[in-house]
Structure formats: structure tokens, C-alpha cells
C-alpha positions as CSV (number, residue, x, y, z in Angstrom):
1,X,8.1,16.0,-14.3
2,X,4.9,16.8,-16.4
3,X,6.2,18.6,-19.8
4,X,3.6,21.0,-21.3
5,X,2.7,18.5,-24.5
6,X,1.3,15.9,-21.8
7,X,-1.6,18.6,-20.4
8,X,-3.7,17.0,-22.8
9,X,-6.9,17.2,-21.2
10,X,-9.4,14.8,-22.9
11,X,-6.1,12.5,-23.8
12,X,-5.2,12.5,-20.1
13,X,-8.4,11.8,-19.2
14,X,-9.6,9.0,-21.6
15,X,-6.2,7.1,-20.9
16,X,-6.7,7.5,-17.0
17,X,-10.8,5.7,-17.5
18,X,-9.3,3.3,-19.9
19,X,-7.4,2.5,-16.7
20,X,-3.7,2.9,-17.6
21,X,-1.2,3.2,-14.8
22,X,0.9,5.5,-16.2
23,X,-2.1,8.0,-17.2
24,X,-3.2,7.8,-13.1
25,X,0.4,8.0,-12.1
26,X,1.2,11.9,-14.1
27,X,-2.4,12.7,-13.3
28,X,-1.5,12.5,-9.5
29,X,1.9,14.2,-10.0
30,X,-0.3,16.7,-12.0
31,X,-2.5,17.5,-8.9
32,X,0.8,17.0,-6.7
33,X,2.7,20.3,-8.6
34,X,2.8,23.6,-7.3
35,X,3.1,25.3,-10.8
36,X,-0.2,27.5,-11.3
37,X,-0.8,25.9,-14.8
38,X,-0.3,22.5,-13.5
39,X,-3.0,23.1,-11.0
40,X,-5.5,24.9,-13.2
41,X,-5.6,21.8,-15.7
42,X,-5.5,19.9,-12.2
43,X,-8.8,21.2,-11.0
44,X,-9.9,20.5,-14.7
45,X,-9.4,16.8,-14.7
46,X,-10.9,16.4,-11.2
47,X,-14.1,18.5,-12.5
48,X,-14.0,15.9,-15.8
49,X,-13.5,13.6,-13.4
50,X,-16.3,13.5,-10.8
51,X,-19.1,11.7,-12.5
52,X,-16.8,8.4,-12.2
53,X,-16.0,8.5,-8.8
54,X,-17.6,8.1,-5.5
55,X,-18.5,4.1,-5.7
56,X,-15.4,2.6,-4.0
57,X,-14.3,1.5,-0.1
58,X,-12.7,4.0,1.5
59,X,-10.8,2.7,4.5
60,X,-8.2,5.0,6.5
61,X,-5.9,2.8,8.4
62,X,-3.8,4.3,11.2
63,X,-1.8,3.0,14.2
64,X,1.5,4.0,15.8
65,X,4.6,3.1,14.0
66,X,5.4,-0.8,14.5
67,X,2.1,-1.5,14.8
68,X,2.2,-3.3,11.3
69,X,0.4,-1.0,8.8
70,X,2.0,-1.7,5.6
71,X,2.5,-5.6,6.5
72,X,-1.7,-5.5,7.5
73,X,-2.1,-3.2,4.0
74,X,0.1,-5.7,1.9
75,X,-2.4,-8.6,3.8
76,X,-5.3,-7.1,3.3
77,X,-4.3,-5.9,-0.3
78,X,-3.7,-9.5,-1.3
79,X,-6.9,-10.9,0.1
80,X,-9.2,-8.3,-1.6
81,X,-7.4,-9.0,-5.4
82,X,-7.6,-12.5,-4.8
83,X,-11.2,-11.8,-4.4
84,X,-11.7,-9.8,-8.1
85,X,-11.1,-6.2,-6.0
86,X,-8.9,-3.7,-7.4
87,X,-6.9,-2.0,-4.5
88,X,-5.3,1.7,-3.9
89,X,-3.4,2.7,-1.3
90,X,-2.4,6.0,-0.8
91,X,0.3,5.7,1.5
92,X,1.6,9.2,3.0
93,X,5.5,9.2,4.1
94,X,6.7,11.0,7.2
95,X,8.8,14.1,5.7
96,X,11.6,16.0,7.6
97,X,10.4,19.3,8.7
98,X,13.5,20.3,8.0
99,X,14.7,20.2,4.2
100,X,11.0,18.4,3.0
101,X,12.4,15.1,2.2
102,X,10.8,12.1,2.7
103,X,11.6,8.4,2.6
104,X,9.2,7.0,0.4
105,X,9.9,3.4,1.2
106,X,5.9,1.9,1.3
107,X,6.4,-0.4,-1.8
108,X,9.7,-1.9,-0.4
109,X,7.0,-3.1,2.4
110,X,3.9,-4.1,0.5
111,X,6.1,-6.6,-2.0
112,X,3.1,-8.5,-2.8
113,X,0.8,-5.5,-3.5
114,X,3.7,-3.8,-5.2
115,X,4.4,-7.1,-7.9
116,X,0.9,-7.2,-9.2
117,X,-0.6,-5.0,-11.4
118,X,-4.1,-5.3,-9.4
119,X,-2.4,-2.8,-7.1
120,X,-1.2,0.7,-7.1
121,X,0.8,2.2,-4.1
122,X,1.4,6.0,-4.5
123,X,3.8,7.2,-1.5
124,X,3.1,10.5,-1.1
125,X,5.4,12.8,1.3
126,X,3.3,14.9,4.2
127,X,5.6,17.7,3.5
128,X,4.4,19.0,6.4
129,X,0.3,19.2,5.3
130,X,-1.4,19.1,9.0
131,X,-1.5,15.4,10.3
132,X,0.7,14.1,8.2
133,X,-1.9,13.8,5.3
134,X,-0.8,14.9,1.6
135,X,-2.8,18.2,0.6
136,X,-3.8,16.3,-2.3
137,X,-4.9,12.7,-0.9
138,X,-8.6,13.7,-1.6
139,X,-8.1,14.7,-5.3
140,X,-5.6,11.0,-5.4
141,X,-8.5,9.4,-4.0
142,X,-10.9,10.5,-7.0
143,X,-8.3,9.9,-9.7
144,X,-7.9,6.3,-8.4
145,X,-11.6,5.7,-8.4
146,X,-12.0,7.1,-12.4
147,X,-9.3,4.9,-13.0
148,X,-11.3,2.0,-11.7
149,X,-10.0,1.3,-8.4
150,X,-12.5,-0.3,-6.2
151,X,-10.8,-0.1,-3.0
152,X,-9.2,3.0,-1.7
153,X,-6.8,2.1,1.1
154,X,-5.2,5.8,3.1
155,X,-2.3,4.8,5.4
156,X,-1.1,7.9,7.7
157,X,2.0,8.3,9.5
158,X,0.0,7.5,12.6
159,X,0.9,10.7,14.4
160,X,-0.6,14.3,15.1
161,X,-3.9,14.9,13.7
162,X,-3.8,12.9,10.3
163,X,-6.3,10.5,12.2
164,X,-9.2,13.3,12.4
165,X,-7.7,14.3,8.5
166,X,-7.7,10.4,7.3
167,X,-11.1,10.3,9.4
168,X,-12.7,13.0,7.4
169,X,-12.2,11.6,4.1
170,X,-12.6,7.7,4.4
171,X,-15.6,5.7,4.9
172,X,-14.0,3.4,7.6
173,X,-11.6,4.3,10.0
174,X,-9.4,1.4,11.4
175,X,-7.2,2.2,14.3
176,X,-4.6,-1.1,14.7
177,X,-3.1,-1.8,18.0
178,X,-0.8,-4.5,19.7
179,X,-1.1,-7.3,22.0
180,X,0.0,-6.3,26.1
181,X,-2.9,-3.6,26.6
182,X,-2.9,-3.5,30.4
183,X,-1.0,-0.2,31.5
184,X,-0.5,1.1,28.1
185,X,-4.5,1.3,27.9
186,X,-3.9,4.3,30.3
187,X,-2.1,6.2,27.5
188,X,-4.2,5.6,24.7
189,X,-5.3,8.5,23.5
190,X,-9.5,9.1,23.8
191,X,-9.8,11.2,20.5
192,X,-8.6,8.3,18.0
193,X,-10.1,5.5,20.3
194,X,-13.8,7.8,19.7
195,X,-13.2,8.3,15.9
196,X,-12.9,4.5,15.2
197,X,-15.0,2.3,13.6
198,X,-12.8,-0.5,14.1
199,X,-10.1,-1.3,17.0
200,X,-7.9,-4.6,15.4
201,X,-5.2,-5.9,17.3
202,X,-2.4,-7.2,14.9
203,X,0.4,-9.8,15.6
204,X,-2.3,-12.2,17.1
205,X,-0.2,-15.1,16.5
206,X,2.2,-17.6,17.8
207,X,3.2,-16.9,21.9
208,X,1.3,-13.8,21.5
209,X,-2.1,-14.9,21.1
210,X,-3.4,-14.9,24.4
211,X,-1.6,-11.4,24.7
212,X,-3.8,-9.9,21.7
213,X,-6.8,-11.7,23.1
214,X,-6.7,-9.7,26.7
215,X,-5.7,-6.2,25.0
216,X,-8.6,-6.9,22.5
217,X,-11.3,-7.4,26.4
218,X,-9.6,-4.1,27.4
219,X,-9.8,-2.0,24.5
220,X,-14.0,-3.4,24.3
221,X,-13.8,-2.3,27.9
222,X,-12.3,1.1,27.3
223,X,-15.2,1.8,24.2
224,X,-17.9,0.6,26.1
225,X,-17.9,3.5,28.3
226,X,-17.5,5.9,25.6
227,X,-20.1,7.7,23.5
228,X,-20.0,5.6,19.9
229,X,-19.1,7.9,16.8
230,X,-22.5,6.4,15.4
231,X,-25.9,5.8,16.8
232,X,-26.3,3.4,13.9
233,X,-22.8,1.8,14.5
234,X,-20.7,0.2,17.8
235,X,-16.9,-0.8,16.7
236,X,-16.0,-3.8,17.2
237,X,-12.8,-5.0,18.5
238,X,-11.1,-7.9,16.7
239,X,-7.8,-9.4,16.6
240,X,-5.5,-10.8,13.6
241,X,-2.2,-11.3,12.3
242,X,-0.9,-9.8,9.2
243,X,1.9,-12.2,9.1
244,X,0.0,-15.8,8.9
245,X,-3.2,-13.9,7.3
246,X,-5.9,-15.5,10.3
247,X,-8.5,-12.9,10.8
248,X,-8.1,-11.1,7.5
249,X,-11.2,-12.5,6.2
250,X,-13.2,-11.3,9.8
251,X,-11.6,-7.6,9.2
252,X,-12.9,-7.3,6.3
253,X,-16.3,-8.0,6.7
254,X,-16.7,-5.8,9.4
255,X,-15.9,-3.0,7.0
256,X,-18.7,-4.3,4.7
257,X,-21.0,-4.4,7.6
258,X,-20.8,-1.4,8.8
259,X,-21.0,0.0,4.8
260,X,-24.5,-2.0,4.8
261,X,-25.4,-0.2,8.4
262,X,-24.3,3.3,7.2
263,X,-26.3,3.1,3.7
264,X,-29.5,1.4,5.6
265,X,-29.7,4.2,8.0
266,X,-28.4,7.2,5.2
267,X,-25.6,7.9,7.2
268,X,-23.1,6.8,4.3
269,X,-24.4,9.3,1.9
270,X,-24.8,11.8,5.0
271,X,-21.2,11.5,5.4
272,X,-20.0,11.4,2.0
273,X,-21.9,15.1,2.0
274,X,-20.2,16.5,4.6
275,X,-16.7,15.2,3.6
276,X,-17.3,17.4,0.6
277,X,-18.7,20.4,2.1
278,X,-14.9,20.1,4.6
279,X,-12.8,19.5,1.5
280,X,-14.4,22.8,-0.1
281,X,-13.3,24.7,3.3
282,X,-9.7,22.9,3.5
283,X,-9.1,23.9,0.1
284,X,-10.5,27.3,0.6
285,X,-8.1,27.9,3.3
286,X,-5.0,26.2,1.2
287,X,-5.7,29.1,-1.6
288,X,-5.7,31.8,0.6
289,X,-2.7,30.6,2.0
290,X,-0.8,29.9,-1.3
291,X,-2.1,33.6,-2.2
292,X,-0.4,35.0,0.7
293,X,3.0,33.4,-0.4
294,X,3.0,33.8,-3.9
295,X,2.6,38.0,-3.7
296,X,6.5,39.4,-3.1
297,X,4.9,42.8,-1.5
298,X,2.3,40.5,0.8
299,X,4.7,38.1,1.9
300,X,7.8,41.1,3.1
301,X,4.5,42.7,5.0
302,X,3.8,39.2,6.6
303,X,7.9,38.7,7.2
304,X,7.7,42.4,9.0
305,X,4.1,41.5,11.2
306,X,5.4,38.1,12.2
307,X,8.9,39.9,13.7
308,X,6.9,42.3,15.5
309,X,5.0,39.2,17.1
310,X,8.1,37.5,17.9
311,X,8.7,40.3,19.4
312,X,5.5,41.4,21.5
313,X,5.3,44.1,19.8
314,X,2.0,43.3,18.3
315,X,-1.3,41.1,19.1
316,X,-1.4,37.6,17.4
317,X,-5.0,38.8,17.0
318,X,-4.6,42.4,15.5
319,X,-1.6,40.3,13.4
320,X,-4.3,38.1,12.1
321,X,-6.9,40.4,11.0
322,X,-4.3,42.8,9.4
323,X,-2.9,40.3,7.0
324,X,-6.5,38.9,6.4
325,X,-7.1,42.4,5.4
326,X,-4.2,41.6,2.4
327,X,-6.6,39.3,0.8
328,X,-9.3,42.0,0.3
């Protein structure tokens, strides 16, 4: 809980450059709260903010559950320190659309990441936020940047949209599959196979080897005859194991390859633009919702439009301008 006497502004902000944990840690809650003065000094910080950010990796990393992202994020994590990087990772928890809650388990499986202070792992819940993304990961992003992060790594829950959400704020997108491809190729689906800039097949290791190596000549197969999210940019397809490490050093390269192709062709800060100009639009809309619910007489007006929907009684579409007509 953030108490009143820690809104210090500049205080906040000057511990969160000087890099202390515990500044970037109630500056994230901070953005995280619903409470309208929580989110007015919020949008504060992030404005103080935005001069210091912008210069790290961003890498979304999503895959089905099982696949291996948190062991391939612990991996990876380790790899990059070892190397002088300071690592992120904004990992977002599955929540129960039910009562909210949310497991919140990511450090109990990044234990290297998690025991060295190199590292900071904020599990977020979705709480529901469209594809399983945290309404806030953008603003977590910048406050981990100010604080001197170098590497931002986003890990989704790998189902609904959060791969076009993750997609549309990182600067590499890394789908991860597993080995025995074949049928299971059929099913993939086309939309996060397009928005990849990187297809890496985990577990390659032990009996499974030659497995990974034929799902890795299928899935190269499978993007060869579709249109490339880039002109200036064809993902590769690689294979690893985050277990014994091999191949960690090859995915990451790739990611700074295609960060050299983007900024030699202008597509890095071309993207960078855009992202912004989306965020402006996603938060937009998240006001305008929040407005709707926080007004008593707008919200029984909305209860009595959505019964009559339910009910047939009135268009989705007449529903839709009338309570559009609310925020006037």
C-alpha cells in the first residue's frame, strides 16, 4: 500500500534514477492503484520520467503454457547479467475471471534471476486487461528503464490477444514452441506465427534433439510462405534448450541483429512512434471507460441499457451511441 507521505514526487523520482529497488517497486504499485490521486502523481512521475527512457531491449516472449517461458527467461536472464546487462521482466500472471485473483508465482520459477540483485521480476496479475497484458505494463516498462534497466523482458500468459498487445509494445517478439511439429503445425495459429520476429524451439536437448530439429524445417517451411512482418527483416527459426543453456548465446544475437536491421533501415524508430501514438489511444479508451464506472447516475443508466440488450429490447448499436452520448 502507498501511504500519502511516500507521494513525494522529486523524492520518488531521484531514488528510482539512483536505481533503488524499493523506489521502482512503490513506483509500479503507484501506477498499478486505482485511487485517483495515486494515478494523478502516477502520470506525474511517468511525464518526469520520459527523458530517461527509451534506450533498452524490448523483447516480448510468448508461447503456450509448458512451452518453458519462465525457465527460457531465467536462462536468458542469467546469460545477459553475466554479460554486464541489467534485466527486467515484467511477467503478467493468469487471473481468475472470477474473484481477480492471481497466482503470482514467476519468481518461484526464475530462482536464478530472482537471487541476484541484477534482476527484477514484477508479476503483475492480467486482471482481466485484454490479452492477458497488465493495463499498466507500458508505464512498468518506462519506470524500469529510468531505473537503469537495460533489458526489458514482457512474458504474457500466452493466450488470447496478449501476443498482438506484447507485440505492440516490444521491440522483438519471440514466439517459443516445442519439438514434434508435424500435425500440430496444422493448428498453429497464422496470426502469432506472422507477428514474430523469432520462432525458437525450446527443450532441444537430450532424445529430443532430432525432434526440435524437424519442427524447427517445418515451422521455416510454414513462414516461408507467408508475408514477413518486415521487408527489412525474415525470422529466423532456431532451436535451444533452456535447461542445459545450448543455443542461448545464438537467441540472443538474433535479437541484436535484427535491432541493427530495424535502426539501419529506420524501422526501429518508426516503430517506437507508432507504439506511442497506440498507447495514447489504449489509454484514451481506458479513461473513458474508468469515467463511465466511476459516475453512480452513468453507471445505473448503463446497468438499465445493458438489461434491455440482454433482453432484445434495444440495438447493441443504438446502446452504444447512447452511453457514448454520457461522456459528452
Amino acid at each position: 500500500m502507498i501511504e500519502r507521505n511516500q507521494l513525494d514526487l522529486g523524492k520518488l523520482t531521484a531514488e528510482l534514477r539512483d536505481g533503488q529497488r524499493a523506489a521502482l517497486a512503490r513506483a509500479i504499485t503507484l501506477i498499478e492503484s486505482r485511487r485517483a490521486d495515486h494515478q494523478s502523481v502516477a502520470r506525474d512521475l511517468v511525464q518526469e520520467l520520459l527523458p530517461h527512457t527509451g534506450q533498452a531491449i524490448r523483447v516480448g516472449i510468448t508461447g503456450s503454457p509448458g512451452v518453458g517461458k519462465s525457465t527460457t527467461i531465467d536462462a536468458l536472464g542469467m546469460y545477459l547479467i553475466e554479460r554486464g546487462r541489467k534485466v527486467a521482466v515484467l511477467a503478467v500472471d493468469p487471473s481468475s475471471a472470477r474473484t481477480g485473483g492471481s497466482i503470482l508465482g514467476d519468481k518461484t520459477r526464475m530462482p536464478r534471476l530472482a537471487a541476484t540483485d541484477r534482476a527484477y521480476i514484477r508479476p503483475s496479475p492480467a486482471s482481466g486487461t485484454l490479452g492477458g497484458v497488465a493495463s499498466k505494463t507500458r508505464e512498468a516498462m518506462l519506470l524500469c528503464e529510468a531505473a537503469g534497466f537495460d533489458v526489458l523482458l514482457v512474458e504474457t500468459v500466452g493466450i488470447g490477444q496478449s501476443e498482438t498487445a506484447v507485440c505492440e509494445m516490444t521491440d522483438f517478439f519471440l514466439a517459443l514452441m516445442l519439438p514434434g511439429a508435424g500435425d500440430e503445425l496444422q493448428g498453429i495459429k497464422k496470426g502469432l506465427v506472422e507477428l514474430a520476429d523469432m520462432i525458437a524451439i525450446n527443450k532441444a536437448d537430450g532424445d529430443n534433439i532430432k525432434a526440435a530439429n524437424l519442427a524447427a524445417a517445418e515451422y521455416r517451411g510454414a513462414l516461408h510462405i507467408l508475408t514477413p512482418r518486415s521487408e527489412n527483416w525474415h525470422p529466423p527459426v532456431i532451436t535451444y534448450s533452456a535447461l542445459t543453456g545450448n543455443g542461448i548465446d545464438a537467441l540472443w544475437q538474433k535479437i541484436l541483429d535484427h535491432r541493427a536491421a530495424m535502426n539501419a533501415s529506420g524501422e526501429f524508430a518508426a516503430r517506437r512512434r507508432d507504439q506511442q501514438v497506440k498507447w495514447m489511444w489504449s489509454m484514451l479508451e481506458h479513461r473513458m471507460m474508468a469515467q463511465l464506472r466511476a459516475d453512480p447516475t452513468i453507471r445505473l443508466k448503463v446497468k438499465k441499457i445493458e438489461a434491455e440488450v440482454a433482453e432484445g429490447r434495444r440495438a447493441p448499436a443504438l446502446a452504444a451511441e447512447q452511453i457514448a452520448g454520457m461522456l459528452r
